[in-house]
C-alpha positions, 0 to 999 in steps of 0.5 A: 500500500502507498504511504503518504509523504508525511508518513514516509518522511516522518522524523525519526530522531530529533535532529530531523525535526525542522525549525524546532531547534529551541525544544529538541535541543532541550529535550535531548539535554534533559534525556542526556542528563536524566532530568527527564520530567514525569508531565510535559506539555507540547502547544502550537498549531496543527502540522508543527510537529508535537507528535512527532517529536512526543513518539520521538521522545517516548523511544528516546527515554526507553530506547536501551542505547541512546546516544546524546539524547536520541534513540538509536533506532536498532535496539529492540525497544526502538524496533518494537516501539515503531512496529507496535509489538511493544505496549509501553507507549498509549497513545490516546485521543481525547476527542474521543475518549475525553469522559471521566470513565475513559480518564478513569481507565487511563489512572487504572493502567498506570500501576501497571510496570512497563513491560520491556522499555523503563517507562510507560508513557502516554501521549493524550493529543487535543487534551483539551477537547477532555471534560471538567470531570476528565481534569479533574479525574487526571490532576492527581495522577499528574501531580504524583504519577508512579516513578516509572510513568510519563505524561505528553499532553499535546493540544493547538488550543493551550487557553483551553485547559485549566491553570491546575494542569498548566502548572503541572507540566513542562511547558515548550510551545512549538513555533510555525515553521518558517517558510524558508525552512519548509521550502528547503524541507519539500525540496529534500523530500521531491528530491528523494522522491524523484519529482522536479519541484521549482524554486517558486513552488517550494515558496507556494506551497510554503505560503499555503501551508501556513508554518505547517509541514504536514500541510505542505507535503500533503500539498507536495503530495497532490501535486505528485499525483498530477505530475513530477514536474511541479510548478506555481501554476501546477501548485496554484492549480491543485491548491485552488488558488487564483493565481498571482496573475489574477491577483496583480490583474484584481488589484490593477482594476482596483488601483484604475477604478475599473470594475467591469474588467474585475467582475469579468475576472471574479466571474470566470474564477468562479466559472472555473470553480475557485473558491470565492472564500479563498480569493477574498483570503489571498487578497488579504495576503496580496495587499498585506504584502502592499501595505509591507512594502510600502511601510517597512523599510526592510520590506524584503525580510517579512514578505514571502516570495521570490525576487522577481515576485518581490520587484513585481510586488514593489512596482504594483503597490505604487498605485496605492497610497497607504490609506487605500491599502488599509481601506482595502484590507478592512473591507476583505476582513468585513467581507470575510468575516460576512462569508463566514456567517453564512452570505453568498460569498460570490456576492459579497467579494463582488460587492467588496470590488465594487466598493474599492473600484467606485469608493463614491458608493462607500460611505464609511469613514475609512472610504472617505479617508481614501478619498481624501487621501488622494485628494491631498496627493493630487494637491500637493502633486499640483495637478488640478483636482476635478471633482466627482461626477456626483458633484458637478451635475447634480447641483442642489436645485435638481434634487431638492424638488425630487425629494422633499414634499409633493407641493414643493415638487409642484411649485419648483419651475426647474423642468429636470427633475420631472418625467413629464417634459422628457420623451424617456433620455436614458441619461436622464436621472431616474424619478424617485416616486411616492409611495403616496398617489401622486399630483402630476399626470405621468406622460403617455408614451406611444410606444410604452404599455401600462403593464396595470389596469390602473395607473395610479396602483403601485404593485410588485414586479413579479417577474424579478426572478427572470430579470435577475437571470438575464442582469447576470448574463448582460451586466454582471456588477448590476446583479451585484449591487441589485442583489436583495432588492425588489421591483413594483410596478406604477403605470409606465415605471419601473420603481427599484426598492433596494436597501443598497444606496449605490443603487441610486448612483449605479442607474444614473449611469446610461449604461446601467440605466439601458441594461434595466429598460432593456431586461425588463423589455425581455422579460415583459416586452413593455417599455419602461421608465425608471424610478425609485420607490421611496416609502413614506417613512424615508426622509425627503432630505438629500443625501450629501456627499462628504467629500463635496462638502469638504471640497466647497470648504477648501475652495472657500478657504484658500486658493484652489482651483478646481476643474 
């Protein structure tokens, strides 16, 4: 039967254990010198080698010709240990044998002699998954065991066990292995087994397997299974990785503010089935190594790559500015965190683009400090800052008689904001209707249909479900930022209920704009005008933009010209 490569290439001794050195070297010197302790403790995470080193430690003790504190391996001890005719060493698993009865048991056998090394020795992993009772059952026991018994708890979880068990063991915390370290290590084991592993995939699968080995020859395995000349491509493949030329494209279109372009590449990622949880992860690591170069003047030292990957990485990060990193890097953790309770993890990493490609329809704090962050830049560069599409033709006039109350609207002579003077411009921007009957007769177009009997009635679009389908086969970022909302229908118009306020921003556009009228006339086959459906609870007041306002305070207070 084939054995699997962390199997095979287990440590035997300490000295094969890799990027440990701080406990083998302690254990070796405490067997060397018969300080042997009765309760040790290994914590760290998965893969580092806790196990390993606790059978490495149980034949050490027992093994009838250790030299210098490792087991010679050719004893019968050491024979019998690792072929498991010789019973002196338990191994238990708590997870499963973590009641009071199972623990119980455990003390029973202690007062049993070993019967062919000198010591009995257990080894309980995860023993933090062992009940109250459990603890409680082993704490004597642990305290003052037979001379001839020797306890390793190992566990990735220390915090959960209770300080009357900390205190009675020797603690040694195993650390991540370091990716240089593990690179070297997988390198070693391709080599014995006869397989071409890159330089760049050695470093990948180091990056993915996160400080642990188990992990990463595990990976190394798969990738064996595929192929013996392995790569990053190959690597990024098997793993389910995007790749770093899909990264590097995801952040361009981030740094450009192009987000049709990221929604094409975030549609074929998922048309290829990569995982959207793990496209938002890798993004994180992408703009931490951003936010590495472009703080830390020793950059090189705490980012794990390549050389070229690194020059690469420099070059990419200089379209962002600090604030826009770490506005980035909030916002994949937001998204992340979202996933993770349960949302639609395609959705949310398109929202998560869509904000950082149109900062606008983000209005958090750490948004605006990202705009005002470039807006500075671009000053003190002394170009001519333009301001937002929002501001220049939205003036305060145009919104105003939309929003607030009907008598107002009735009374404002500026013909814009009213549908009844337009044939039906695409540019124009969507009404926002009442939800109340409304005063002006809405104009009768020739060509449209009233999908109602009554025009005065507002009902629910029905068909939202087949006009969602074809938005995701025709305007991808619309899906996403329509996602949760509802339609009604009220004589010629198309009224969007939506909880999203970038949906108020996204129509005004023509393209969007087009994209609705033009789903709407295949799914119904009746022309219709835009709007919004405004409940009677909502505020008539306008929405204001803070960056605006802050750009009308900087032109009132000193001399800039803004164009």
């Amino acid at each position: 039967m084939y054995q699997v490569l962390y199997r095979k290439y287990r440590p035997k001794v300490f000295s094969d254990v890799y990027g440990q050195d701080h406990v083998t070297s302690t254990l070796k010197n405490e067997i060397k010198n018969g300080r042997v302790s009765h309760a040790y403790l290994f914590t760290g995470s998965r893969g580092t080698g806790k196990t390993t080193c606790a059978k490495i430690l149980a034949k050490a003790v027992n093994c009838e010709h250790n030299v210098d504190g490792e087991p010679c391996n050719e004893c019968e001890v050491c024979k019998g240990l690792d072929n498991g005719s010789i019973y002196d060493v338990v191994e238990i698993d708590a997870a499963s044998n973590n009641g009071v009865d199972n623990i119980r048991e455990l003390r029973d056998e202690t007062n049993y002699a070993p019967s062919r090394g000198k010591y009995r020795v257990y080894i309980i992993d995860e023993v933090h998954m062992l009940s109250t009772g459990a603890f409680n059952a082993l704490l004597k026991t642990l305290e003052e065991p037979p001379a001839h018994v020797i306890f390793i708890l190992a566990t990735t979880e220390v915090h959960k066990l209770p300080a009357t068990i900390l205190s009675r063991c020797q603690r040694f915390d195993f650390k991540r292995i370091q990716p240089e370290t593990m690179a070297v290590r997988l390198k070693e084991v391709a080599g014995l087994e006869g397989l071409s592993l890159d330089d760049d995939a050695a470093v990948l699968i180091a990056r993915i397997a996160d400080g642990a080995l188990r992990d990463g020859l595990s990976i190394l395995d798969q990738c064996a299974g595929r192929s013996k000349e392995i790569n990053s491509d190959l690597v990024s493949e098997v793993a389910g990785l995007a790749g770093r030329e899909a990264m590097y494209k995801l952040s361009d279109c981030i740094a450009n503010s192009d987000s049709n372009t990221a929604m094409s590449i975030i549609s074929d990622l998922y048309q290829n089935s990569f995982d959207m949880e793990r496209l938002c992860v890798e993004m994180i690591n992408h703009f931490r190594n951003f936010l590495v170069a472009k703080t830390v003047r020793k950059s090189r030292e705490l980012i794990i790559c390549t050389d070229d990957e690194y020059n690469t990485i420099l070059e990419a990060s200089k379209g962002f500015t600090v604030e826009s990193i770490v506005f980035a890097l909030d916002l994949f953790q937001n998204t992340l965190v979202t996933i993770k309770g349960g949302a639609s993890a395609r959705i949310e990493v398109e929202m998560a683009f869509i904000k950082l490609c149109e900062p606008k329809m983000d209005e958090s704090i750490a948004s605006l400090l990202d705009r005002v962050s470039k807006l500075e830049n671009a000053i003190k560069s002394g170009v001519k800052v333009q301001p937002t599409q929002t501001a220049v033709p939205a003036p305060k006039e145009e919104y105003v008689p939309r929003e607030e109350p009907k008598p107002q609207l009735k009374a404002e002579p500026t013909p814009e904001p009213t549908p009844e003077p337009e044939p039906t411009p695409v540019e124009e921007e969507p009404p926002v209707q009442e939800q109340q009957p409304v005063v002006e007769t809405p104009p009768v177009e020739h060509k449209t249909a009233p999908p109602v009997s009554d025009p005065n009635e507002t009902v629910e679009f029905t068909q939202w479900g087949d006009f969602m389908d074809v938005l995701h086969r025709t305007n991808i970022p619309l899906f996403g930022v329509l996602s949760g909302s509802k339609g009604y229908v009220r004589g010629e118009f198309f009224l969007l209920d939506s909880p999203n306020p970038a949906v108020r921003d996204f129509i005004k556009l023509p393209i969007h704009s087009r994209s609705i009228k033009a789903a709407l006339l295949e799914v119904t086959g009746v022309h219709f005008k835009l709007g919004l459906f405004k409940r009677q609870t909502e505020q008539s007041a306008p929405k204001r933009d803070p960056l605006e306002d802050l750009i009308n305070q900087a032109q009132n207070s000193i001399n800039i010209e803004f164009k």
